[in-house]
C-alpha positions in Angstrom: 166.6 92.0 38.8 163.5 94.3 39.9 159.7 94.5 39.5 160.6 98.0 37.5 163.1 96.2 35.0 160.3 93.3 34.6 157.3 95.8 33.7 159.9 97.1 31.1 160.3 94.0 29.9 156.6 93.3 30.1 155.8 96.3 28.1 158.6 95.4 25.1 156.7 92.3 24.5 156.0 92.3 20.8 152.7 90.6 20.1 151.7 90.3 16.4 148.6 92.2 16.0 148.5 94.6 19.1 148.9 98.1 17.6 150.8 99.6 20.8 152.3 98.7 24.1 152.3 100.9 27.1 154.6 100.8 29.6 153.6 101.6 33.7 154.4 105.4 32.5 153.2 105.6 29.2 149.4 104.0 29.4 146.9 106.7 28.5 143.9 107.9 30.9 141.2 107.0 28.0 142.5 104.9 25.0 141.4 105.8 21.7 140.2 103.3 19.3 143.4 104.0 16.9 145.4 103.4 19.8 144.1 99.8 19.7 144.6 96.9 19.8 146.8 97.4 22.8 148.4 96.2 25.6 148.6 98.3 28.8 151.2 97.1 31.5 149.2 97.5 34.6 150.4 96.4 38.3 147.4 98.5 40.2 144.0 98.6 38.3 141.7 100.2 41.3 138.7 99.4 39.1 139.3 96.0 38.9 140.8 95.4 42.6 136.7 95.1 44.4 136.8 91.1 43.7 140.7 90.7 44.7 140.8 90.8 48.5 142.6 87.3 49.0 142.2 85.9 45.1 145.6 87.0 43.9 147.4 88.3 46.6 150.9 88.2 45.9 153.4 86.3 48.5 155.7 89.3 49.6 159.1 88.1 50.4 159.8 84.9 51.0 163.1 82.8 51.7 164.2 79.3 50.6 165.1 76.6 53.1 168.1 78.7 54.8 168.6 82.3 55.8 171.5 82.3 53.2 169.0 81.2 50.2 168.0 83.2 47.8 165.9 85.6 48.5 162.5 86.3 46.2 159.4 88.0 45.9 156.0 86.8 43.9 154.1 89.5 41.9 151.0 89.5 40.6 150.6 91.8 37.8 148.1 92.4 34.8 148.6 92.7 31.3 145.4 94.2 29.8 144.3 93.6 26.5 142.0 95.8 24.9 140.5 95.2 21.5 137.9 97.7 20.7 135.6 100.1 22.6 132.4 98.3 23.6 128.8 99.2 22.8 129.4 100.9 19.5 127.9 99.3 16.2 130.2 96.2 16.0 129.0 93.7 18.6 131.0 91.1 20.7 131.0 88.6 17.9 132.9 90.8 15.8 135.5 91.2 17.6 135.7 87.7 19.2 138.1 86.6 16.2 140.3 89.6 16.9 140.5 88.6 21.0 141.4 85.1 20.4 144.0 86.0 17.2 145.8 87.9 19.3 145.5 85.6 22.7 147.5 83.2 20.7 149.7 85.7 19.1 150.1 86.7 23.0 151.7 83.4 24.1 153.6 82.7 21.2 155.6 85.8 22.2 156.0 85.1 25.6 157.0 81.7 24.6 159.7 83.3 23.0 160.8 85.2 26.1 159.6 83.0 29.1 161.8 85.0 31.8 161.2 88.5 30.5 165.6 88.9 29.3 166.6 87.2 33.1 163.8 89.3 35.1 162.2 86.4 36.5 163.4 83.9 38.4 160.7 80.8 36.8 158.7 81.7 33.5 155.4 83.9 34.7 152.3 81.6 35.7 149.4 83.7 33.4 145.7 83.5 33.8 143.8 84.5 30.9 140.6 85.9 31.6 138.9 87.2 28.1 136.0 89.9 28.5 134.5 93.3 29.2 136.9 95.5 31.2 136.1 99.2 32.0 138.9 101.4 32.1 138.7 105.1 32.8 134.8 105.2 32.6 134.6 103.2 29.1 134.2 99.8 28.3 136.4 97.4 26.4 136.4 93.8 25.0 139.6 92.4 25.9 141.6 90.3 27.8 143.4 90.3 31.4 146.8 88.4 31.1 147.4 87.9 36.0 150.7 87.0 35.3 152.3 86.2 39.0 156.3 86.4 39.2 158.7 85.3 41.0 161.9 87.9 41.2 164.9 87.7 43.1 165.2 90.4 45.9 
């Protein structure tokens, strides 16, 4: 399979709870609070990239044991969350039950799906790192799902 057909998959996760899903050609410059909760399928975030350097660096390509093995590649990818706009009247505590509904809602679905229909190769390793994340100039409380893949060349 390939990293495109995986972000597809990715972005047809259905996660009770999370208004829409955007796919790497569909996510919008500036979400708009109807738009949300939603999930944005996101392998390039420049404004998150400044405390990456060697953190999550995918593998490249890689070999197993012989030439004649099968051939992968790791990916490191992010699945952004975003529950509501921050610094408007509603404070982090209102939202907080929201963020960790739908975390759980989040992983029951991939649960579901572990290799994304046959894209991966081994179910996704995911970090979850709840919090503020700025997208397009504005501020969100959400969550960053770093899921890293493993996908046959």
């Amino acid at each position: 399979m390939t990293f495109s057909a995986a972000l597809s998959q990715l972005a047809q996760l259905s996660v009770t709870g999370v208004t829409h899903n955007y796919s790497i050609d569909t996510v919008p410059d500036v979400p708009q609070r109807a738009q949300l909760p939603a999930l944005l399928v996101l392998p390039l975030i420049p404004e998150m990239q400044e405390n990456r350097m060697f953190r999550d660096a995918g593998k490249g390509f890689e070999t197993l044991a012989f030439s004649s093995g099968l051939k992968s590649v790791t990916y490191v990818v992010t699945h952004l969350l975003l529950i509501a706009p921050a610094g408007q009247s509603k404070g982090l505590r209102a939202h907080v039950p929201l963020l960790v509904s739908v975390i759980d809602a989040y992983f029951t679905a991939l649960c579901a799906n572990p290799l994304l229909s046959a894209t991966l190769l081994q179910p996704a390793r995911v970090r979850v790192e709840p919090g503020l994340y700025a997208l397009s100039g504005q501020d969100y409380y959400g969550c960053a799902f770093r899921h890293t893949w493993l996908i046959q060349a």
